[in-house]
SEVEXLUM-196825 format. One record per atom (N, C-alpha, C): x, y, z; residue in three letters. Coordinates in steps of 0.05 Angstrom, whole numbers, plus 5000, padded with zeros to 4 digits. Example, Ala and Ser with C-alpha at 12.3 -4.5 7.8 and 13.67 -1.06 7.14 Angstrom:
// residues 2
526448865156ALA 524649105156ALA 526449345156ALA 525749555142SER 527349795143SER 525850015157SER 
***
This chain:
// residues 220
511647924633UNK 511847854661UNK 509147744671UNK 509547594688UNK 506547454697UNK 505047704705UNK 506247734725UNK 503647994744UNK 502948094724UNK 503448274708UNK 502948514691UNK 501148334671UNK 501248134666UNK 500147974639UNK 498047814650UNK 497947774679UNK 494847684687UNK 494047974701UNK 494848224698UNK 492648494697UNK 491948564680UNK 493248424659UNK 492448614626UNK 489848374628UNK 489848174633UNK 487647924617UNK 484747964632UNK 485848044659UNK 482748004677UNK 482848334683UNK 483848554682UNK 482848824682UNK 479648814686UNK 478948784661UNK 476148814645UNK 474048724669UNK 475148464679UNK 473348314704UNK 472248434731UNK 474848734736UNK 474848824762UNK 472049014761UNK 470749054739UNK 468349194734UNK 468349504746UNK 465849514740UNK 465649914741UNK 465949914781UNK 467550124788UNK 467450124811UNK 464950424834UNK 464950204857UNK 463250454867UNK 464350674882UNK 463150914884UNK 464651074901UNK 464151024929UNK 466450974945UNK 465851034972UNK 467751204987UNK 467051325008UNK 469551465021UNK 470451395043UNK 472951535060UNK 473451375078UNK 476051565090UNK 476951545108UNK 479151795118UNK 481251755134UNK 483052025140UNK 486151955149UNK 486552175163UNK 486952125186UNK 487352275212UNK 489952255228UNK 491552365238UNK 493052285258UNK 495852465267UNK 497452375280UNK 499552565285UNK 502652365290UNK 505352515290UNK 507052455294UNK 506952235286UNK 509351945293UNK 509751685288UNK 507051535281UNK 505951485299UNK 504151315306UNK 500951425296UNK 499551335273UNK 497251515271UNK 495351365289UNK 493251605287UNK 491251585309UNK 488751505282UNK 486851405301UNK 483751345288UNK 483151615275UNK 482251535249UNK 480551725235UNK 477451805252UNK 476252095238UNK 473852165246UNK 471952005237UNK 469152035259UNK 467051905247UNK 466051955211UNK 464551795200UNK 463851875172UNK 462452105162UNK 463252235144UNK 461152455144UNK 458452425139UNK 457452665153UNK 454552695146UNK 453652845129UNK 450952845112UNK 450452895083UNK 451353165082UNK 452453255051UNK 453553435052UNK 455553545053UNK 457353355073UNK 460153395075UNK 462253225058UNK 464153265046UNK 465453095026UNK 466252875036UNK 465752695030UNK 466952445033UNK 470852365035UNK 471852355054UNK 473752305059UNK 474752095047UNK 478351995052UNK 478951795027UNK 480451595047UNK 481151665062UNK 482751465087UNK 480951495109UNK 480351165124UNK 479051195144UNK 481250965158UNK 482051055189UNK 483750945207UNK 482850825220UNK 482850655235UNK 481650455268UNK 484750365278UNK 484950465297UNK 487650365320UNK 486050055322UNK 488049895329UNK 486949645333UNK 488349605375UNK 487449365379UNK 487949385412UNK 491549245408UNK 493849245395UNK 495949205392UNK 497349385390UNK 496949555376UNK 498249825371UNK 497649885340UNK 497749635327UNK 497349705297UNK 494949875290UNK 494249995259UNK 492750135250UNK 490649915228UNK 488649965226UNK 487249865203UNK 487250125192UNK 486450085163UNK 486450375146UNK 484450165124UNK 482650365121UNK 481550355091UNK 481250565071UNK 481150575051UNK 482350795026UNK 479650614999UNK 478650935001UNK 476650844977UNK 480350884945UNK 479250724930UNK 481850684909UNK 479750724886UNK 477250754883UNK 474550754867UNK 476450834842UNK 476951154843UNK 477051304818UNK 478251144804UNK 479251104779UNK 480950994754UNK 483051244752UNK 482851374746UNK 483551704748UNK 484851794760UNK 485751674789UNK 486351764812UNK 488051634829UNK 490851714839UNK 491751664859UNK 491451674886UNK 490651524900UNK 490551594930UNK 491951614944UNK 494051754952UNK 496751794968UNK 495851734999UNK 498551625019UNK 498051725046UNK 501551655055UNK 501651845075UNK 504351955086UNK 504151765116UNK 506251495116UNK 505151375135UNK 506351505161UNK 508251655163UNK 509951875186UNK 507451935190UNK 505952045185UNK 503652185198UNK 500652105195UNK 500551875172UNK 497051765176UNK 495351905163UNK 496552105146UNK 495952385131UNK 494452335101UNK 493652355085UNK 492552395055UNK 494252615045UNK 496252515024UNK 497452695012UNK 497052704982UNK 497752924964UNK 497252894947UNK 498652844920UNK 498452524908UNK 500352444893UNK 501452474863UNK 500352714862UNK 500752904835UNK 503452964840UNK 503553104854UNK 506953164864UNK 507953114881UNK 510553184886UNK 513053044908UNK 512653184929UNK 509853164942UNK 510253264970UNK 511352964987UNK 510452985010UNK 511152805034UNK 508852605028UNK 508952355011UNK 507152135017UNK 509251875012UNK 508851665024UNK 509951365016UNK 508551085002UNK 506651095003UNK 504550964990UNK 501951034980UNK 501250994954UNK 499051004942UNK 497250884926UNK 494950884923UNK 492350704916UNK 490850764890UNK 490450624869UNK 488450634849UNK 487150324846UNK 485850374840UNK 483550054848UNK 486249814855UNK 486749624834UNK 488949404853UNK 491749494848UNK 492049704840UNK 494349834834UNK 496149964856UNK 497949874865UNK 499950044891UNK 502450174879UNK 503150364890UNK 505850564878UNK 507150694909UNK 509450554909UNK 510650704929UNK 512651044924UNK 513251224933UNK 514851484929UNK 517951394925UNK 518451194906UNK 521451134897UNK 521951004875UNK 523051004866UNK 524750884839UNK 524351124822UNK 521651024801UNK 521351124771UNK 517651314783UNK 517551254815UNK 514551294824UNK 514951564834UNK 517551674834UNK 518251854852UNK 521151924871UNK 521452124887UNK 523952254895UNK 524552124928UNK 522551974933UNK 522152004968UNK 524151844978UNK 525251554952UNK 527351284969UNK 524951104976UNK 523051164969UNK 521350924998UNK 522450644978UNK 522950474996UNK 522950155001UNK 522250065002UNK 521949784991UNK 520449555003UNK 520949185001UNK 521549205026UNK 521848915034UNK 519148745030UNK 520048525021UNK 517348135021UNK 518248055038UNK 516647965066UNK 517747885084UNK 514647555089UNK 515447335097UNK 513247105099UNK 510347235113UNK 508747125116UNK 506947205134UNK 506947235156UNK 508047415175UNK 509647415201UNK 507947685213UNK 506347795209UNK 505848095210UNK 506748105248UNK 504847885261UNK 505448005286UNK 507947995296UNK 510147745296UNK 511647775304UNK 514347985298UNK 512648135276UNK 515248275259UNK 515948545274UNK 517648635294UNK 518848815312UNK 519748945301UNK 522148955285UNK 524649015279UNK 524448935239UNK 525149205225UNK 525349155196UNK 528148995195UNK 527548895174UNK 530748745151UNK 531948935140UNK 534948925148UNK 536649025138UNK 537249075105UNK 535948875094UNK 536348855068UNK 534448675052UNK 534548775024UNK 531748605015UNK 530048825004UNK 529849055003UNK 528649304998UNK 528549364962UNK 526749374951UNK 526549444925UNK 525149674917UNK 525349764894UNK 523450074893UNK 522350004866UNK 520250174861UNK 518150144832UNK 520450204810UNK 520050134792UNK 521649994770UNK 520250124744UNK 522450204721UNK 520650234697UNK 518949954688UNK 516850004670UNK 516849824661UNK 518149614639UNK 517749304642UNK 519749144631UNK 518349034602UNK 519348934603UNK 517548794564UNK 515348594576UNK 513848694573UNK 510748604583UNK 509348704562UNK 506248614573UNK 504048614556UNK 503248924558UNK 503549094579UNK 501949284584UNK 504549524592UNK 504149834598UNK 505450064596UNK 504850064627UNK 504749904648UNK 504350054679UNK 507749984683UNK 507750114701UNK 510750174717UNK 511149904734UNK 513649704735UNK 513849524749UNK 514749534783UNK 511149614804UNK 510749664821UNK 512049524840UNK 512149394861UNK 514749294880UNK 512049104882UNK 509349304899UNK 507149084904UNK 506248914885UNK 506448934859UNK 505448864836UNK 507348654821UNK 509848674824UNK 511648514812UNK 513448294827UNK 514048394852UNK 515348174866UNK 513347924882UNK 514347724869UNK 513347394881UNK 510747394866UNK 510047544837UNK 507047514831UNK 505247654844UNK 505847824856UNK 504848054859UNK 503648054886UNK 501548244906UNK 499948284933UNK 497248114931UNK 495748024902UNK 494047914905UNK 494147604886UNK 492347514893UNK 491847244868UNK 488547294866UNK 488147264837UNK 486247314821UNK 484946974813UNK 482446974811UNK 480846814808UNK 479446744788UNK 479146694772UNK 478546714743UNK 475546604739UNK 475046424760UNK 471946254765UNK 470546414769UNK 470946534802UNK 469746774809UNK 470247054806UNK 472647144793UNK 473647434782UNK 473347574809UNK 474447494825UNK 475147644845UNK 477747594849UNK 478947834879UNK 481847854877UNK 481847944907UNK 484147704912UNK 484347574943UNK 487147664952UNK 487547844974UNK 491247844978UNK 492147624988UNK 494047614975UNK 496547384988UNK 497347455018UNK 498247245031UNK 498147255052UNK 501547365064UNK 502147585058UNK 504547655063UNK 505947935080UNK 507248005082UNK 507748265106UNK 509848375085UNK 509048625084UNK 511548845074UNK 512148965093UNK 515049075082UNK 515749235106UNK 516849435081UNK 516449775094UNK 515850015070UNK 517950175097UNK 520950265082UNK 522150495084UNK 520650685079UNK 519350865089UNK 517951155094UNK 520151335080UNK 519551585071UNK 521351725055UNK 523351905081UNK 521751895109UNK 522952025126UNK 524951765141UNK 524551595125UNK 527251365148UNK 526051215159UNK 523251165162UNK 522251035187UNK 520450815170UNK 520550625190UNK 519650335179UNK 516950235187UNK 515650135160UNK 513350025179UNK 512549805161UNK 512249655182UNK 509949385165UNK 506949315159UNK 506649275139UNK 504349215115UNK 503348985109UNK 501248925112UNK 499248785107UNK 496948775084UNK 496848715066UNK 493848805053UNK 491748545065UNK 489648685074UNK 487248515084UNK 485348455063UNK 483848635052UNK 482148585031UNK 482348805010UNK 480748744981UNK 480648874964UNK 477348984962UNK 476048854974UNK 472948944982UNK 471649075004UNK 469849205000UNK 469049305027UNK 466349115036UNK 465749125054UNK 463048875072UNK 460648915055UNK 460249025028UNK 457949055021UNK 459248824990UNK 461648734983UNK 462648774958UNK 463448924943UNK 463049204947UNK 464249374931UNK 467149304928UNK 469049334896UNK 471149294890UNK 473149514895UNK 475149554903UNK 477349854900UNK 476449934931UNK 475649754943UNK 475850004971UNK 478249754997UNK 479749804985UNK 482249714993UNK 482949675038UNK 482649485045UNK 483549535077UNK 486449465076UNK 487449505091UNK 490249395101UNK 490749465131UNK 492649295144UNK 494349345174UNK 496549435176UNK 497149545190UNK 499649725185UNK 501349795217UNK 503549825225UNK 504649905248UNK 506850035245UNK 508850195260UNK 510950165266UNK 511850035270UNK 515549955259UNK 516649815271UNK 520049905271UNK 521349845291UNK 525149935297UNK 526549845269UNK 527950065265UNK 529850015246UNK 531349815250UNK 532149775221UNK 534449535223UNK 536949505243UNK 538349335252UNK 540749385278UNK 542849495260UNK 543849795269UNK 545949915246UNK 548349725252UNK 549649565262UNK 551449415250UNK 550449205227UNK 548449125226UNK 547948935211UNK 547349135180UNK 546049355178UNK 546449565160UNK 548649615147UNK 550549685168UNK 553349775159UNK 554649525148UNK 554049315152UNK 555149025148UNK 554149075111UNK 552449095111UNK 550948935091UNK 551149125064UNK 550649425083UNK 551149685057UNK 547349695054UNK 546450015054UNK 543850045057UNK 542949995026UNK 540649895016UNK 539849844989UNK 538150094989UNK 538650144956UNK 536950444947UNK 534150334951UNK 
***
């Protein structure tokens, strides 16, 4: 498969990554801004939030480790932990994304490719929703991710400059609790260059119109 077969070729390129941290704060639906950064001493956090003046969230997530999943529970804006089936819907290892459904997990989460529409997008699609996938006859043993496999995947890779740019596109992610929200990936860098420290935009948005649901039949 393409995606999987231009990760296996340029892997090597994404180089040793740095640690940074970064954090996840919030409550109910709508999360709130993360805390300021810590000061020496204190552990470094892994989700950092900014409410933006729209309603949406920016979020950044150090993705550093190789080792490591970075979970977050978007119902609550939370850091969960993606060893097991608690409450999370998306998660992070350097350009690697895994949603809590298919072969990734128990949760159902979803995910719609929707054009580049982020702001005008109100209201999720009824249909169109896919979940992580075993993997297919490819070059490499990763799991065929939703972000990773549909349309060539969340980013395009550069081969001149070995860097890795997201495509310009909006997801929209069934939450394992029912609730919808749309996705953005902004960058794969943080303002210094560091690689794996992942931003994205993120909001709430109204479920699909249940006649058009009931019409159509809900996709796993």
């Amino acid at each position: 498969m393409q995606r999987t077969a231009r990760q296996s070729r340029h892997r090597w390129a994404l180089g040793p990554f740095l640690l940074l941290g970064l954090a996840a704060c919030g409550e109910d639906i709508q999360p709130e801004p993360g805390p300021a950064l810590p000061t020496d001493g204190e552990p470094a956090p892994l989700f950092r939030h900014t409410r933006e003046s729209d309603g949406s969230v920016t979020t950044i997530v150090d993705a550093t480790d190789g080792a490591a999943w970075r979970a977050l529970d978007l119902d609550t804006s939370e850091a969960a932990e993606a060893a097991v089936q608690s409450a999370w819907d998306v998660s992070f290892q350097r350009f690697h994304i895994r949603t809590r459904g298919g072969v990734n997990g128990t949760g159902g989460v979803g995910v719609a490719l929707l054009p580049d529409t982020f702001e005008s997008i109100t209201q999720a699609p009824a249909s169109g929703y896919h979940e992580d996938a075993a993997d297919s006859d490819d070059t490499d043993s990763e799991p065929d991710n939703v972000f990773e496999r549909v349309e060539d995947g969340w980013y395009s890779y550069d081969v001149m400059t070995h860097t890795l740019t997201p495509r310009a596109r909006t997801y929209v992610l069934r939450s394992d609790a029912g609730r919808y929200f749309k996705l953005r990936m902004l960058s794969y860098y943080d303002p210094a260059g560091s690689p794996a420290v992942l931003s994205f935009r993120w909001k709430q948005v109204d479920p699909p119109s249940p006649s058009l649901t009931h019409a159509r039949g809900r996709l796993p």
